[in-house]
Each structure stands twice: as C-alpha cells, then as structure tokens.
C-alpha positions as CSV (number, residue, x, y, z in Angstrom):
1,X,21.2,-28.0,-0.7
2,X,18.7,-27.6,-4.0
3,X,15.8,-27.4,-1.7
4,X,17.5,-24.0,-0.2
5,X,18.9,-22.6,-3.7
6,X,14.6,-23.3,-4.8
7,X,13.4,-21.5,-2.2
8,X,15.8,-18.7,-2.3
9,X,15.2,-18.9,-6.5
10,X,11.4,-18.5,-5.3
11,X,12.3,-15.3,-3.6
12,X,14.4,-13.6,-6.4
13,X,11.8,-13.8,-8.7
14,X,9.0,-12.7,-7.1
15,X,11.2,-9.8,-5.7
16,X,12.4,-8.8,-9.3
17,X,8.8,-8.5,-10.2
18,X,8.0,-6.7,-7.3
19,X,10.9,-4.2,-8.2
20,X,9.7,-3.7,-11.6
21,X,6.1,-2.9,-10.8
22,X,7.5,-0.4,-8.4
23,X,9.6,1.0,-11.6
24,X,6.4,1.3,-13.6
25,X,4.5,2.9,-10.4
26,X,7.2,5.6,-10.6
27,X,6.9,5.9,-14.0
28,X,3.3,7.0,-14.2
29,X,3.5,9.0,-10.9
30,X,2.2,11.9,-12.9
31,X,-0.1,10.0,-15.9
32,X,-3.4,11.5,-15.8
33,X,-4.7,9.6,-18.8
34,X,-4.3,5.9,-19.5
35,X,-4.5,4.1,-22.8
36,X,-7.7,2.8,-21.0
37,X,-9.2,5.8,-20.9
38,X,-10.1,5.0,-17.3
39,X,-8.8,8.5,-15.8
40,X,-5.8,9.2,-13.8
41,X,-3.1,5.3,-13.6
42,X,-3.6,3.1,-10.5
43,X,-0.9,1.9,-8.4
44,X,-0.4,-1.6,-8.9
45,X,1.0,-4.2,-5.7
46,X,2.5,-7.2,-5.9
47,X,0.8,-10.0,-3.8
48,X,2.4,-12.6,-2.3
49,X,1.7,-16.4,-1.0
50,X,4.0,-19.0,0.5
51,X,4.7,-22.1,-1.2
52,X,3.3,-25.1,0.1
53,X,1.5,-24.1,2.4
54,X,-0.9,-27.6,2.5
55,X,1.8,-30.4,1.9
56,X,1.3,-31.3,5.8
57,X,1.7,-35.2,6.4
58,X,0.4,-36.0,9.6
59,X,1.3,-38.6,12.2
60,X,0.1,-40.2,15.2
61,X,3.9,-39.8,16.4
62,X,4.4,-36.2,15.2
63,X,0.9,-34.5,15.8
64,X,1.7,-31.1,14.5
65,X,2.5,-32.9,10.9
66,X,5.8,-33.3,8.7
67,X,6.4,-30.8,5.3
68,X,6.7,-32.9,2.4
69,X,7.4,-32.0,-1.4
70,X,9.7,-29.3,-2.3
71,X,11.3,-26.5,-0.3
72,X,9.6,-23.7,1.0
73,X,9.0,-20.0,-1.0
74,X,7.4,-17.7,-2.5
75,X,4.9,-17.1,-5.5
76,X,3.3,-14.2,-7.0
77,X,-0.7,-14.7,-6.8
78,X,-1.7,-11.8,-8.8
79,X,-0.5,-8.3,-9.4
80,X,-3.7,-5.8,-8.5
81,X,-4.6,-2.3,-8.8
82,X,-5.0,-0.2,-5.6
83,X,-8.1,1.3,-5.9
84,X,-9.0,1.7,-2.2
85,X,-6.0,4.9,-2.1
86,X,-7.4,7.8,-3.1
87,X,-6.5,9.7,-6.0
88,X,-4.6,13.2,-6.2
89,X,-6.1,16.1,-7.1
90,X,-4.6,19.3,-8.0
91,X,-5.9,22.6,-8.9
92,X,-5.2,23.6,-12.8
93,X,-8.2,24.6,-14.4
94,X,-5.3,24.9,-17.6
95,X,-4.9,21.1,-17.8
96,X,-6.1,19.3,-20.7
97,X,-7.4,17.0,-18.3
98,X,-9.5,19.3,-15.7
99,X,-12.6,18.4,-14.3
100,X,-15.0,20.4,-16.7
101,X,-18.4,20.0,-14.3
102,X,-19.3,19.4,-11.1
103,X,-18.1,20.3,-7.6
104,X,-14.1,19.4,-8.8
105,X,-14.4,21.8,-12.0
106,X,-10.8,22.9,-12.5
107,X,-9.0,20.2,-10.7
108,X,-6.8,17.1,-12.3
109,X,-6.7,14.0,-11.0
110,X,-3.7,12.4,-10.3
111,X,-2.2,9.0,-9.3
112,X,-2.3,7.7,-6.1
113,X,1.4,7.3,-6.5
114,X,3.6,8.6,-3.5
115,X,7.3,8.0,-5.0
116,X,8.4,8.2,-1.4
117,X,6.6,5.0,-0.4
118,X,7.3,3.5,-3.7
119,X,11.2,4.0,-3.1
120,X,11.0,2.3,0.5
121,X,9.3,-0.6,-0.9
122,X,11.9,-0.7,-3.8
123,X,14.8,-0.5,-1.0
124,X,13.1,-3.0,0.8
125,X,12.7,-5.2,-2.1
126,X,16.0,-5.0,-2.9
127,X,17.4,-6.2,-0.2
128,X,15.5,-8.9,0.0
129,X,16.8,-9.6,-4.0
130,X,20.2,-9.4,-2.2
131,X,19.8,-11.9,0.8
132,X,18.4,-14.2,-1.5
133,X,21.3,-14.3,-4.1
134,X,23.8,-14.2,-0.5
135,X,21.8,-17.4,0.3
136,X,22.7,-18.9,-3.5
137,X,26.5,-17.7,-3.3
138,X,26.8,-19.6,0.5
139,X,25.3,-22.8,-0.8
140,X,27.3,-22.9,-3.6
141,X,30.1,-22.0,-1.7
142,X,29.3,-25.1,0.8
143,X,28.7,-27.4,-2.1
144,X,32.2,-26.6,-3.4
145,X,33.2,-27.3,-0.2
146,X,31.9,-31.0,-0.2
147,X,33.0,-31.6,-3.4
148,X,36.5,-30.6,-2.2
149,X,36.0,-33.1,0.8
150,X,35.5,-35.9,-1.6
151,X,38.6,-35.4,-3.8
C-alpha cells in the first residue's frame, strides 16, 4: 500500500510544479523585457523522467528481469526554456521596446507564450493532480478497511 501512495506522491509533486510553471508562463504572456535583459521571456517546460527506471534484477528463471527498490513514479529532471518556438512579433513602432534597426525596425518582440496551449496543459495537469490524490484517498480508504478487518 505505501509503495502506491509513493508513487502517486511522485506524481502530485511533479504535477504541482508543472502547474505552477504554467502560471508563471501565463503570467509573462506579454513581458517584453526580462530582469535579464535577454529580450522578450521564454516559455519554460517541465521535463519529466520515470523513477527507477534501472533497478532490473535479472534471473535465469525470469529473463525479462524483476523491479526492485521502491515503487514506480515520477521526478522532475530539469525545468528548461523553449527556445526552439519562435518569438512574437508585433508591429508598434510606439513601444518602448521596438526594434530601432534593421529589417524588424518598428516591431516588438513578444513571448512565445500561446495561453491557449498553456491552459490545455494546465487542464491536463490538473487532472492528473486529481487522479493522483483519488489514488491516495482509495488506498487510504482500503487501509481503513484492513484495519477494520483486524478489530
């Protein structure tokens, strides 16, 4: 039972953090100028790995190998900017941050934020938040079970 209520534990944290980078994508949808000073803000993505991926024991008896150690999840690797999407760019020679030179003189470069991709990876993230604390509640609920079995 702990080894489901880990893995499902795995899975809510990663998927908060995943929600709150999505928060602070939305956030800067329109931030031309960073504290940087790199330009225009970067989406950020979450990146995920499974847990345990190597802990294989293998046996002549069971040749595709046994999982050992603790249950299965999910971790964060790293949080990384997307620089492969391009950036906005709008027309406004007005802007305080217009393109002064060059073949772009007069536009304004904005995020590579699309708040409508942002908010189906937040619902999606959600409710993955949500199956995981449904998997906690039922385990819980079947552990209070057993203990009611015992009495």
């Amino acid at each position: 039972m702990f080894r489901a209520i880990n893995t499902a534990t795995t899975g809510l944290t990663a998927q908060r953090l995943k929600m709150d980078v999505i928060s602070n994508n939305i956030a800067n949808a329109t931030t031309t100028r960073t504290t940087e000073g790199d330009g225009a803000y970067h989406r950020r993505r979450v990146i995920f790995q499974p847990v345990n991926l190597r802990t294989r024991w293998n046996s002549p008896v069971y040749p595709f190998g046994l999982r050992t150690g603790e249950g299965q999840g999910v971790r964060v690797v790293k949080v990384e900017r997307d620089d492969k999407t391009p950036m906005r760019m709008v027309y406004d020679p007005s802007h305080p941050d217009a393109i002064k030179i060059g073949p772009q003189k007069g536009y304004v470069e904005y995020p590579n934020v699309d708040v409508v991709t942002e908010m189906v990876d937040m619902i999606s993230a959600q409710r993955a938040y949500e199956a995981n604390s449904q998997i906690i509640n039922g385990v819980k609920t079947m552990f209070q079970a057993a203990m009611g079995i015992g009495r």
